[in-house]
C-alpha positions as CSV (number, residue, x, y, z in Angstrom):
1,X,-23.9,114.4,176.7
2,X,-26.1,111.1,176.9
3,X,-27.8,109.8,174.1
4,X,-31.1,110.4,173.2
5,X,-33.4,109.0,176.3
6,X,-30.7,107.7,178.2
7,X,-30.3,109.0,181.6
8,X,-27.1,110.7,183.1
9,X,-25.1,107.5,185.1
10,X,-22.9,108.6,188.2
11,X,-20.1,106.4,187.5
12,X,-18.4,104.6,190.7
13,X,-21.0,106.1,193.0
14,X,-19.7,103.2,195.7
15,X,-16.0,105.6,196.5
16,X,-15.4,107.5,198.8
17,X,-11.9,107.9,200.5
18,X,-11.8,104.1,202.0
19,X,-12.9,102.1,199.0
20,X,-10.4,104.6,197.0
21,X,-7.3,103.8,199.3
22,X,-8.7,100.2,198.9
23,X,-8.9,100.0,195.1
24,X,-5.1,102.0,195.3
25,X,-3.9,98.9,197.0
26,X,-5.5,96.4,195.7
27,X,-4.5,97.4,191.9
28,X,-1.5,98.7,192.9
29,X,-1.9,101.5,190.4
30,X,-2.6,104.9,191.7
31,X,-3.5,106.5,188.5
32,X,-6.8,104.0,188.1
33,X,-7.4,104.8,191.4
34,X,-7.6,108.5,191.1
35,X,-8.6,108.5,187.4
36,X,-12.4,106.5,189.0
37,X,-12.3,109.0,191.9
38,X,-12.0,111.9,189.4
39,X,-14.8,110.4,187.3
40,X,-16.9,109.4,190.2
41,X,-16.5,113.7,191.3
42,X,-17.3,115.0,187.9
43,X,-20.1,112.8,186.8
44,X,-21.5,113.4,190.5
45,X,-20.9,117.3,190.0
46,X,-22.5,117.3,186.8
47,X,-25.9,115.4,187.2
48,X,-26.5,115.5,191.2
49,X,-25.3,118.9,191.8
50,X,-25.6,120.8,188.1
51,X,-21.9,121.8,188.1
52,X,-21.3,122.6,184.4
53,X,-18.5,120.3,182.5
54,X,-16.8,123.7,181.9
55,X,-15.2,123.8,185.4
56,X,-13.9,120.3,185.8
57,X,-12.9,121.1,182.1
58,X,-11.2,124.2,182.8
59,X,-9.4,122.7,186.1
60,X,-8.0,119.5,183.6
61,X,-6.5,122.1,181.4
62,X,-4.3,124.0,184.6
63,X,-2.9,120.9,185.1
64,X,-2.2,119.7,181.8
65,X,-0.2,123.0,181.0
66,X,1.3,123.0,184.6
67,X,3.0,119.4,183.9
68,X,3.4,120.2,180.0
69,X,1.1,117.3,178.4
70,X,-1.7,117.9,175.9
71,X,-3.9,115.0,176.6
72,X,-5.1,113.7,179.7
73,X,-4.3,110.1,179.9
74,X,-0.1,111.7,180.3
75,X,-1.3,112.8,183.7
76,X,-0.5,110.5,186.7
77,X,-1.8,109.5,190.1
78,X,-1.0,112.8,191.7
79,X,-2.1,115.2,189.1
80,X,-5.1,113.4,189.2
81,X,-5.8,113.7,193.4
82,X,-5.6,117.4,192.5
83,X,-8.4,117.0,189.9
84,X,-10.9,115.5,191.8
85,X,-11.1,116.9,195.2
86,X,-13.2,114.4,197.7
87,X,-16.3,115.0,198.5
88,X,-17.2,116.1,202.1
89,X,-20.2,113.6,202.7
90,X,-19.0,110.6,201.2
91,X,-20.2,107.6,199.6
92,X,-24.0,107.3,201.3
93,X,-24.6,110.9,201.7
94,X,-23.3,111.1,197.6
95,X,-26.0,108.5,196.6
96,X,-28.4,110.1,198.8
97,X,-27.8,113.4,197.0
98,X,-27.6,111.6,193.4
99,X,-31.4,110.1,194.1
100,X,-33.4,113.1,193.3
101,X,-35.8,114.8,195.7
102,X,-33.2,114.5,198.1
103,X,-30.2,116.6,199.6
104,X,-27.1,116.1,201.1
């Protein structure tokens, strides 16, 4: 939830599956990689395409009893790829949707 008169931010609105593989390679850490990408779908779900928290919520918790953690900073890199699923269009077509009036 934002605060009080704030808008809803899409954070890391520039990834798509380059600038991802990029930002994997240049920090050498696949978790930060995939931890922005799964941000960057949720935040993207939730305020450019109303997808309730619920889901993404729901989808965190598979995983987390799958691997057998409780909180989600003990997931790595590749339960996070399965979190956030890329998006079809990609980065333009993403901020094109997140600018509203407009569709993917």
């Amino acid at each position: 939830m934002s605060m009080p008169g704030m808008m809803d931010t899409i954070l890391n609105l520039g990834l798509n599956e380059t600038t991802l593989a990029a930002l994997i390679r240049h920090t050498g850490n696949e978790r930060f990689g995939f931890d922005a990408w799964r941000r960057f779908i949720q935040l993207f779900g939730k305020v450019a395409l109303g997808v309730p928290d619920a889901l993404f919520d729901e989808q965190f918790e598979v995983v987390k009893t799958r691997v057998g953690v409780k909180q989600d900073v003990m997931l790595g890199g590749d339960e996070l790829r399965e979190i956030g699923e890329p998006l079809p269009a990609g980065g333009a077509a993403a901020y094109r949707a997140a600018v509203p009036g407009r569709s993917v």
